[in-house]
C-alpha positions in Angstrom: -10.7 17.3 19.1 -9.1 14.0 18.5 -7.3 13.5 15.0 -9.1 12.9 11.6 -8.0 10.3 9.2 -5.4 10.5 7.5 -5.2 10.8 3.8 -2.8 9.7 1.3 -2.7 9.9 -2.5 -1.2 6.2 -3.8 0.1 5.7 -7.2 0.4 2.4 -8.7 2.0 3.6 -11.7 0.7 0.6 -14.1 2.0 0.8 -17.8 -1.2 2.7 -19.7 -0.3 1.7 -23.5 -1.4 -2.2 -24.0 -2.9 -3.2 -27.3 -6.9 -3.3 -27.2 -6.7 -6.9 -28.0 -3.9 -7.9 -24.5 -6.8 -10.0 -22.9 -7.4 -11.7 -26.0 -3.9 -12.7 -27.0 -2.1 -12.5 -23.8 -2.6 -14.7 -20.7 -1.2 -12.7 -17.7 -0.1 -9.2 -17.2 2.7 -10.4 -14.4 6.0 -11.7 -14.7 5.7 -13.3 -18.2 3.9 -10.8 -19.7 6.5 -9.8 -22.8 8.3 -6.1 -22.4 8.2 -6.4 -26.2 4.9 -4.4 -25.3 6.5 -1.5 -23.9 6.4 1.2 -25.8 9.9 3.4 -25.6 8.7 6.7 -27.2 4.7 6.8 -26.2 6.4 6.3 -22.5 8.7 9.3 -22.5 7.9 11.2 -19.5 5.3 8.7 -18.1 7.2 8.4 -14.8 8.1 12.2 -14.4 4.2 12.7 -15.1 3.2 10.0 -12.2 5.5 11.9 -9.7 4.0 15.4 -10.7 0.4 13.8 -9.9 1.7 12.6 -6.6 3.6 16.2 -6.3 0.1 17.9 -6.8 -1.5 15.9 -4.3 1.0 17.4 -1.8 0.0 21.1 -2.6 -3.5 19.7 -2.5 -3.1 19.4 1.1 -3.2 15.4 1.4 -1.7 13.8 4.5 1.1 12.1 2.3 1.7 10.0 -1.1 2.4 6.1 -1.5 4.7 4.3 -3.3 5.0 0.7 -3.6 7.7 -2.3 -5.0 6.4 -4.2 -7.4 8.7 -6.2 -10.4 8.3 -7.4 -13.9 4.4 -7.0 -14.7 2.1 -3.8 -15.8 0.5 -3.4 -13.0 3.5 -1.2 -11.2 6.3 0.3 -12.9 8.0 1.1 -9.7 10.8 -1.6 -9.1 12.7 0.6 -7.4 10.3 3.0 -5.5 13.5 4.6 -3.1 14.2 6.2 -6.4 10.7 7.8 -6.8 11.0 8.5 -3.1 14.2 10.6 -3.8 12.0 12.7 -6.3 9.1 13.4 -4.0 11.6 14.5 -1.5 12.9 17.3 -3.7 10.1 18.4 -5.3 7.1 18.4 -2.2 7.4 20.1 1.3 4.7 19.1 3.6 3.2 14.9 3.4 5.1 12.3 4.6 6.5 9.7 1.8 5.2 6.0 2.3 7.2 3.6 0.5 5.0 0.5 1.3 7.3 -1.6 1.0 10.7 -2.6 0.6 10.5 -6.2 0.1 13.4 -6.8 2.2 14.2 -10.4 0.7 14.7 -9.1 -2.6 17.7 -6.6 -1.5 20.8 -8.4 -0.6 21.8 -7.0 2.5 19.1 -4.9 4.6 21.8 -2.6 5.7 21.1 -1.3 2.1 18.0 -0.1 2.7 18.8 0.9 6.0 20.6 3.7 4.8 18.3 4.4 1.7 15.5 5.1 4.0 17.8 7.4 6.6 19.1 8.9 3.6 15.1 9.4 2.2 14.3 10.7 5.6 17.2 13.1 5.8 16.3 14.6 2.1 12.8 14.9 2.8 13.2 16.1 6.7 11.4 13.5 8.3 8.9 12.9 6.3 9.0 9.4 5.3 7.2 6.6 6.4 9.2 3.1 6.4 7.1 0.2 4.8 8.5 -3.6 5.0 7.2 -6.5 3.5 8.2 -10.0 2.5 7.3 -9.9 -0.7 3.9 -12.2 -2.5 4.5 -15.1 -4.5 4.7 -13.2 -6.9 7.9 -11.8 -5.9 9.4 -15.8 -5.3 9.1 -16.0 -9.3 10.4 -12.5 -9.9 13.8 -12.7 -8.2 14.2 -17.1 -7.9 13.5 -16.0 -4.4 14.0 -18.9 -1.6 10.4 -19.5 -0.2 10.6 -21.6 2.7 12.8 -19.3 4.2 11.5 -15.6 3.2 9.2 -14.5 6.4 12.0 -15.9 8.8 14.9 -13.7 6.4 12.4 -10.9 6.6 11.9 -10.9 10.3 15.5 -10.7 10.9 16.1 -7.9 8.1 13.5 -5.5 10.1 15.2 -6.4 13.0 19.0 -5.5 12.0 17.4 -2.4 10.0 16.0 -1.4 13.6 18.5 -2.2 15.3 21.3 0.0 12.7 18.6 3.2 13.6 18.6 2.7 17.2 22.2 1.3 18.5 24.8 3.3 18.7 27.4 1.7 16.2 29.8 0.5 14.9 28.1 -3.1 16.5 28.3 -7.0 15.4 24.7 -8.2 14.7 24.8 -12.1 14.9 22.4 -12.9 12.4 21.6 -16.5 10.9 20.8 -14.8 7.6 22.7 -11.3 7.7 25.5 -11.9 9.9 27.4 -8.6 10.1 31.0 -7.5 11.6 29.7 -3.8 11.4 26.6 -1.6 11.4 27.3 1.6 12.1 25.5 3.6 9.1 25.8 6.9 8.3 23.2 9.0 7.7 21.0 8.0 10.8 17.2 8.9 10.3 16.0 12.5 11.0 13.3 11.0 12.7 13.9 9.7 16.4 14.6 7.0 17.4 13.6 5.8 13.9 10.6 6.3 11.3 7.2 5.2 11.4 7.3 1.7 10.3 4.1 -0.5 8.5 4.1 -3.6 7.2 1.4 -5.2 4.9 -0.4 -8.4 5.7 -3.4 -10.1 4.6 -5.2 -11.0 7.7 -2.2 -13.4 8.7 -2.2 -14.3 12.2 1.8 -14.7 12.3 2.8 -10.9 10.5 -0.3 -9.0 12.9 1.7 -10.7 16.0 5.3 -9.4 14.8 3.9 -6.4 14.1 2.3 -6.3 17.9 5.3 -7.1 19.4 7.4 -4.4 17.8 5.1 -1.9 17.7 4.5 -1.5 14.8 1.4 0.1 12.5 0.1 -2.5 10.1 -1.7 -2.4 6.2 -4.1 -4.7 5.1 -3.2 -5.4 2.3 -6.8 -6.4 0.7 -9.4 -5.0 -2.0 -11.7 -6.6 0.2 -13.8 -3.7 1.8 -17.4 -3.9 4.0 -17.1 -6.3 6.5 -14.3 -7.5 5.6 -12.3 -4.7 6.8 -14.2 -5.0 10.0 -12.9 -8.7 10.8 -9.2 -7.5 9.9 -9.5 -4.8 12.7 -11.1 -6.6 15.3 -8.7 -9.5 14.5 -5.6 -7.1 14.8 -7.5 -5.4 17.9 -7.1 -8.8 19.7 -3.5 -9.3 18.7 -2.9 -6.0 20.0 -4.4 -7.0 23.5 -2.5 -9.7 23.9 0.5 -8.5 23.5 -0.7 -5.8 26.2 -1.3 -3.1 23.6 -4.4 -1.4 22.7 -5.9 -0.4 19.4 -7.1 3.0 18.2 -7.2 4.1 13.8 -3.7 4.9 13.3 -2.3 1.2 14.1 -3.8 0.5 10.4 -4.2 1.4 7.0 -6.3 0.3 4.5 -6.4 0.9 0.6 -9.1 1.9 -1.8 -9.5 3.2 -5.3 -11.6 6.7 -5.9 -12.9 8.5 -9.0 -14.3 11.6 -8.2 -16.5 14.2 -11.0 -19.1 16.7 -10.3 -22.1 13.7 -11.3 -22.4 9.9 -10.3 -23.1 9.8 -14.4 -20.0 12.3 -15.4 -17.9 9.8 -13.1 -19.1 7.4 -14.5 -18.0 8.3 -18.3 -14.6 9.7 -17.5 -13.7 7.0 -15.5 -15.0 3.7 -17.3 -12.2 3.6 -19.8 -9.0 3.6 -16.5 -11.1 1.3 -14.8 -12.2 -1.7 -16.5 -8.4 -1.4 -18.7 -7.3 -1.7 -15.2 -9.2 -4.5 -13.4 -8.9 -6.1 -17.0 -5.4 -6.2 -17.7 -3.4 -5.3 -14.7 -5.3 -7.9 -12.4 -4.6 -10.8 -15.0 -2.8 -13.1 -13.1 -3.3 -12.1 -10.1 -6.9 -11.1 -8.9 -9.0 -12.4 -11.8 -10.2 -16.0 -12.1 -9.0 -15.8 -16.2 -5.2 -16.2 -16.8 -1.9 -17.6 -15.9 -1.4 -17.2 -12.3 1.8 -17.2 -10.9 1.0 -15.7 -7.1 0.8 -19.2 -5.7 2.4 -22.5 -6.0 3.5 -25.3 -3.8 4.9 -23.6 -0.3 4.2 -20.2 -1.9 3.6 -17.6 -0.8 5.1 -19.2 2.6 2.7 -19.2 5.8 2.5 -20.8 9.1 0.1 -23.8 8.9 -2.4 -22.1 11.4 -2.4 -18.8 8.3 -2.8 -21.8 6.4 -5.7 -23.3 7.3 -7.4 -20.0 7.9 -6.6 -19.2 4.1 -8.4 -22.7 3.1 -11.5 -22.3 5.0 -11.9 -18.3 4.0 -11.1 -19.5 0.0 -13.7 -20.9 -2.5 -12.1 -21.7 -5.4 -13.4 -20.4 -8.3 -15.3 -17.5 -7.0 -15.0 -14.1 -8.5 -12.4 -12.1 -7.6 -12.5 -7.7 -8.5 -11.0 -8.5 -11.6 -13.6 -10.1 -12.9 -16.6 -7.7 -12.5 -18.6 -6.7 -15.1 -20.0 -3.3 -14.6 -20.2 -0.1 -12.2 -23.0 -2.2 -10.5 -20.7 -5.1 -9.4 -18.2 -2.5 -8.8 -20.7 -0.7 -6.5 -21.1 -3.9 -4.2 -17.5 -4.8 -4.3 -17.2 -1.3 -2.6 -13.2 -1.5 -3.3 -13.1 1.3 -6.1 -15.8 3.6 -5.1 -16.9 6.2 -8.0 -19.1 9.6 -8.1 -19.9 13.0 -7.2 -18.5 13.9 -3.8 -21.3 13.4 -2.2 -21.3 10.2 -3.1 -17.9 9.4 -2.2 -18.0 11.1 0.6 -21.1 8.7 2.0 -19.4 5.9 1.2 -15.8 7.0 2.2 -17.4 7.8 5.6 -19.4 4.3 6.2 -16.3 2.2 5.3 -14.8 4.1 8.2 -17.4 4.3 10.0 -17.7 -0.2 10.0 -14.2 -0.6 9.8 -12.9 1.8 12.5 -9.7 3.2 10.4 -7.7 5.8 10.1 -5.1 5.8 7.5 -6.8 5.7 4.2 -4.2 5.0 1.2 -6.1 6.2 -2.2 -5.5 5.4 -5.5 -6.7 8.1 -8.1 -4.6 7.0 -11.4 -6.2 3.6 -12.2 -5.0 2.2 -15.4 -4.6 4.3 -18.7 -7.0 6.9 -16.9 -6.1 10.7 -19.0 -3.6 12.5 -16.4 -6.4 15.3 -16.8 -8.7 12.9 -15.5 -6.8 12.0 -12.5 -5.8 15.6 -11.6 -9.2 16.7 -11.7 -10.4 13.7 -9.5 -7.7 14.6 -6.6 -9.1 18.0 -6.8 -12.6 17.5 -6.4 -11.5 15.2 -3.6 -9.1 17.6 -2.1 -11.6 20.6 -2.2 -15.1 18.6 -1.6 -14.7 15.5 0.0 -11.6 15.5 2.1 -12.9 18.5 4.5 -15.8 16.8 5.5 -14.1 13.6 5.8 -11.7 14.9 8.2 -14.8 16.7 10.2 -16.4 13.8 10.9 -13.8 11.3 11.5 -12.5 13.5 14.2 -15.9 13.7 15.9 -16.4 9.6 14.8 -12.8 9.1 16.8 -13.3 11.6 19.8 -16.3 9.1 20.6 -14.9 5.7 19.9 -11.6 6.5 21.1 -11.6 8.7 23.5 -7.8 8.0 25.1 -6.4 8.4 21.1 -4.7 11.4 21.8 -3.3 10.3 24.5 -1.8 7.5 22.9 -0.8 9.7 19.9 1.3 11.4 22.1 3.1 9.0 23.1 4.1 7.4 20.1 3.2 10.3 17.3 2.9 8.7 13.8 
């Protein structure tokens, strides 16, 4: 029987202890939001609690746990997610670690996280998964970040980070942007000749073919679900093709937010309060139409003029974004954070894949200032209810549409 998706317990880590009246009196939750909010002594032990959820969904049986690099806003509290990595490595024994991503432009020399992530994969065994990215527009504000040359620094960081994995050192590497007398780092990676990599994209045209031609896996990095995942597949799918390649589930990933209780209506109380603090607050600024944006600007986030021009005629301005929904009945349409009894989810869970045609589903069960008790007892349900007939099905789903997966698999085992 061909392979089942793959499922991964992702923690966003946001900052749980705003004032009831942020939205009112603050106008963005990112990068100018004031850490005079932070509270030092309600926060003791926050982080240590986010890893022990992420350490429970390892003993829960979950495929892996996500981390992710975000700087300066409430939405992530996870700067430096290598260090969180570290922690997962010691204290689980079975999931692979995703740190999705790096943002390689942001770290000075990529030799750096090079040997982080041999390091990470040597603590943990080989079990970590090596994410990439370039970093939002976000980001560009964040660090005073150069733009207009980010995706061609990025392109060469993977490449030299590759290329220090796989080359027998020490070696030159003649880079425009990282030009080094020696790489020849120690640790090398557990996993041979490297660990997995993915990199995030949002339906660009320019990141799907660099992926493609290294071989990559790739993350769509969208809330957007229904057919929207559908076009990002088949649009990857032809990349893939062209580059003589051939897609099956495990090339991509795709995110989603889940609330599981034993009732649509019991899910429905327990999570209301995580959600809507969530989609209120943490997406002001960046995926609601209210508050001080600083994702775009002039040249940022940079793109080719082809990803461009695709962005301006997929955009309307001014329509609503998953921040601003109203209620579980919008939420219910936008299909992005899908809430109920496991049946429920399970139905839905199932049809996303079953339109979209992916295997590597990245799950957030924290959302916002959700109770930890909450969370846990979400991951459980899902662990115990929802994730065996998942699997179940998706195999059977797979072993039809893809027939020579396994095959492929094989060959390249992720």
């Amino acid at each position: 029987m061909n392979r089942p998706v793959q499922l991964y317990a992702w923690h966003f880590m946001s900052y749980p202890y705003l004032p009831k009246d942020f939205d009112e009196t603050h106008d963005t939750g990112w990068i100018t939001v004031p850490n005079s909010l932070w509270d030092a002594e309600r926060s003791r032990g926050l982080l240590r609690e986010y890893i022990d959820q992420l350490a429970q969904a390892d003993v829960l049986g979950f495929d892996g746990m996500v981390l992710n690099e975000h700087h300066q806003n409430i939405y992530g509290l996870m700067p430096a997610p290598n260090l969180i990595a570290a922690a997962l490595a010691h204290c689980t024994s079975r999931g692979k670690i995703i740190v999705l991503a790096n943002l390689l432009p942001l770290h000075g020399n990529p030799l750096r996280v090079a040997e982080e992530y041999a390091m990470l994969d040597n603590m943990s065994d080989g079990r970590v998964v090596a994410g990439f990215a370039p970093g939002a527009g976000q980001e560009t504000f964040n660090y005073n970040a150069p733009a207009a040359i980010q995706r061609d620094q990025f392109w060469e960081a993977v490449d030299l980070i590759i290329q220090a994995w796989t080359r027998e050192g020490p070696f030159a590497f003649e880079g425009k942007h990282y030009p080094m007398r020696y790489v020849n780092p120690w640790p090398q990676p557990t996993q041979r000749p490297h660990p997995p990599v993915w990199i995030p994209g949002s339906r660009s045209r320019e990141t799907m073919n660099q992926v493609a031609r290294r071989g990559f896996s790739y993350f769509l990095s969208s809330r957007q679900h229904g057919s929207e995942l559908a076009k990002g597949r088949q649009q990857f799918a032809n990349v893939l093709a062209e580059h003589g390649d051939q897609y099956h589930p495990f090339r991509m990933g795709i995110l989603m937010s889940v609330y599981v209780a034993e009732t649509d209506e019991q899910a429905q109380a327990e999570s209301s309060e995580g959600i809507f603090y969530f989609i209120k607050n943490c997406f002001k600024g960046h995926l609601r139409q209210e508050g001080r944006s600083m994702v775009q600007g002039p040249g940022i986030p940079n793109m080719s003029v082809a990803d461009y021009k695709m962005y301006l005629q997929h955009s309307t301005p001014g329509a609503p974004m998953l921040g601003d929904v109203k209620d579980f009945e919008e939420l219910r349409r936008a299909q992005s954070i899908l809430i109920g009894s496991p049946d429920t989810v399970f139905k839905a869970i199932l049809e996303l894949v079953r339109v979209a045609k992916v295997g590597n589903l990245l799950i957030q069960f924290h959302i916002g200032n959700m109770k930890s008790e909450h969370a846990r007892k979400s991951m459980d349900l899902f662990a115990k209810h929802v994730a065996p007939r998942l699997r179940e099905e998706t195999a059977r789903m797979f072993a039809v549409d893809f027939p020579d997966m396994e095959r492929k698999l094989a060959d390249a085992p992720l």
